[in-house]
N, C-alpha and C positions, 0 to 999 in steps of 0.2 A: 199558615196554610201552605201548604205545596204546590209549585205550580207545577203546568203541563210538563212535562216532558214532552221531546224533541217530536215524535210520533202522533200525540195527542192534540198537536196543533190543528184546530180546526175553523177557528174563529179570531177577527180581530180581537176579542178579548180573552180567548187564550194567547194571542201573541203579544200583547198587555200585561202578562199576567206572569208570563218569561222574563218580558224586561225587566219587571219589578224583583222576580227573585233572581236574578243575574244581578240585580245592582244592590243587592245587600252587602252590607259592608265597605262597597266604595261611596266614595263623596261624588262621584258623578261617573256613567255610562254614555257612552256614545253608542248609538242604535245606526247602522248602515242599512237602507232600506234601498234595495235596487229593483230594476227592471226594464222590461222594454217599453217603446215611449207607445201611449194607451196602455200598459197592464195596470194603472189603478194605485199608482204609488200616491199619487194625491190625496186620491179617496180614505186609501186605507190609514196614512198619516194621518187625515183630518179625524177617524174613527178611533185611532190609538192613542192623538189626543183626549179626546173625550173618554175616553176608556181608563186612563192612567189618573193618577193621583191629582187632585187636582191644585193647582199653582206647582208641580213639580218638574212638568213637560215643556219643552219648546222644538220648534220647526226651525231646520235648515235645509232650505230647498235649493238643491244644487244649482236649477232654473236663471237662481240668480245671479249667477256667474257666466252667463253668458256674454261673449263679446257683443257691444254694441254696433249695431247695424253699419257705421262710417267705419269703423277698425274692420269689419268683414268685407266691406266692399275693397278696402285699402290691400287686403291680402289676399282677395278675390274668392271671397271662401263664401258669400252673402246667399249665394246658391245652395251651401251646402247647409246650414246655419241649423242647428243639432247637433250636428256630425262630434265628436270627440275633440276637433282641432279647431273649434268654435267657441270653446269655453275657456275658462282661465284657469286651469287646474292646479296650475303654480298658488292664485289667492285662494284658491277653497281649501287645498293645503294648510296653508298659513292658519286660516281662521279657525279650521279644524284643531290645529296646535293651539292656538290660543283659547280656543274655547276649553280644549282638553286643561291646560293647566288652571282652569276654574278659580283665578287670581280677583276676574273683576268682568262688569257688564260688556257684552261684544256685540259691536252692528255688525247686522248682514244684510246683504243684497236680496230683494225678490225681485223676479220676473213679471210684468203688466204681459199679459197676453195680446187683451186688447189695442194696447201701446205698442205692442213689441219692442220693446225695452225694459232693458233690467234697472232699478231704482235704487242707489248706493243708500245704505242707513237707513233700507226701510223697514225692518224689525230687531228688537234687542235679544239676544240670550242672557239672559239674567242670571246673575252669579249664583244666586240658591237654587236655578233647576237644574237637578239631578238627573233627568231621565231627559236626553238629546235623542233626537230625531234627523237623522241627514237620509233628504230621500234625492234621488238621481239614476237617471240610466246608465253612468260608465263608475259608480262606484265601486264596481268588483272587475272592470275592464281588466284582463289581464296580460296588460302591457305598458310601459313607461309613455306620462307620467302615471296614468290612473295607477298602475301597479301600487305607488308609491303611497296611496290613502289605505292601506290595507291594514297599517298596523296602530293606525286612528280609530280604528272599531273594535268596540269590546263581542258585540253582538252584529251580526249581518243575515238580512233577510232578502231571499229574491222569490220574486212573484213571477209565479208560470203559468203566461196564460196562451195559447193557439195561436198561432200565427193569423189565421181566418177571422178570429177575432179581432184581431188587433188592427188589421185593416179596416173592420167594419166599424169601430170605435175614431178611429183616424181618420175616415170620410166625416163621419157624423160631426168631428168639433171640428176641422176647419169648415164646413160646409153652416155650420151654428156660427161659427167666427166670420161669416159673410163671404166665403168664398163659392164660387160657380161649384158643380157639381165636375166640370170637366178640370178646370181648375186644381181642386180637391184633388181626385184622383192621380194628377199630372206629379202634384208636391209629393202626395203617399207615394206611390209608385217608383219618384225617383229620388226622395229625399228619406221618409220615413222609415218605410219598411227595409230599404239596408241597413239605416243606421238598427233597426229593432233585430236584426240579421245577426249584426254583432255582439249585440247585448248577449242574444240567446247561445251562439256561439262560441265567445272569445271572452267571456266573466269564468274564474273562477268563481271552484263550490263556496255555498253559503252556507251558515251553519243552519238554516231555516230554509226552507223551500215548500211559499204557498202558493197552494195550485187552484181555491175557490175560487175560478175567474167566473163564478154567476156574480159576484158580487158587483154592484153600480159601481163606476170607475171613471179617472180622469186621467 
């Protein structure tokens, strides 16, 4: 069966439905899933899993390459902690190359929210999934190093959702993650909403650009 064409993307299981006819004939696709931080890249991951073949799919959340909390305070960054020059772009790199050449099983890092800390070896890519999932806010950053992950993606999707929204999703989870309401507002305000400035800004085009931002989102 044929899938959607570029146009007729309307649904996480039309952009499901892409992946799988883009990876015919390769032994494995890597999927770049980008956005600003709240448009829902989580969400729509966890949908794309469930939508995709099943045992074929895996998640690489960029999340987890974040530098942890003593290295950001060490470089004075622990304020800015999102920001582009907070993560390790150098190891997402690497693990993206290694997952690419589909040799043998790869750990990767995820992000504890609750923790805030990212947790080395906490999920595997397994050498028989075909269909990779990397979701993150500077993967189409278009500038060095982000620049440098561009040619690690077969397929790239960025999600367009309102700037107004995006605020209003970003009160709602740190204010859920036990933060004050003034609080909340103080981190959005001068931490998040630039960084989602950039996303929206300074990313190169994606071959995908979805704009459903009714959809539930994380």
């Amino acid at each position: 069966m044929e899938g959607p064409g570029l146009l007729a993307i309307q649904t996480a299981e039309d952009i499901a439905a892409l992946i799988v006819e883009r990876a015919r004939g390769l032994c494995r696709i890597v999927v770049g899933l980008a956005g600003a931080p709240g448009a829902g890249k989580s969400t729509l991951s966890e949908r794309l899993l469930a939508a995709l073949p099943a045992g074929q799919a895996a998640l690489v959340p960029m999340d987890g390459f974040h530098f942890d909390n003593a290295v950001l305070d060490a470089m004075g960054l622990r304020h800015r902690k999102g920001a582009p020059q907070t993560f390790d772009c150098a190891g997402l790199k690497a693990t993206l190359r290694r997952i690419r050449s589909g040799e043998r099983d790869v750990a990767v890092p995820l992000f504890d929210r609750q923790a805030d800390l990212a947790r080395a070896g906490a999920a595997i890519i397994p050498v028989d999934a075909r269909l990779i999932l990397v979701e993150g806010n500077y993967l189409l950053l278009d500038r060095p190093p982000w620049s440098e992950l561009a040619p690690l993606f077969d397929l790239t999707i960025c999600i367009d959702v309102p700037m107004a929204e995006l605020e209003r999703r970003l009160l709602t989870r740190w204010i859920d993650l036990g933060r004050s309401a003034e609080a909340a507002r103080a981190w959005v305000e001068g931490n998040d909403l630039p960084n989602a400035r950039l996303v929206i800004e300074g990313s190169c085009a994606a071959d995908v650009v979805w704009s459903n931002f009714l959809q539930p989102s994380s």
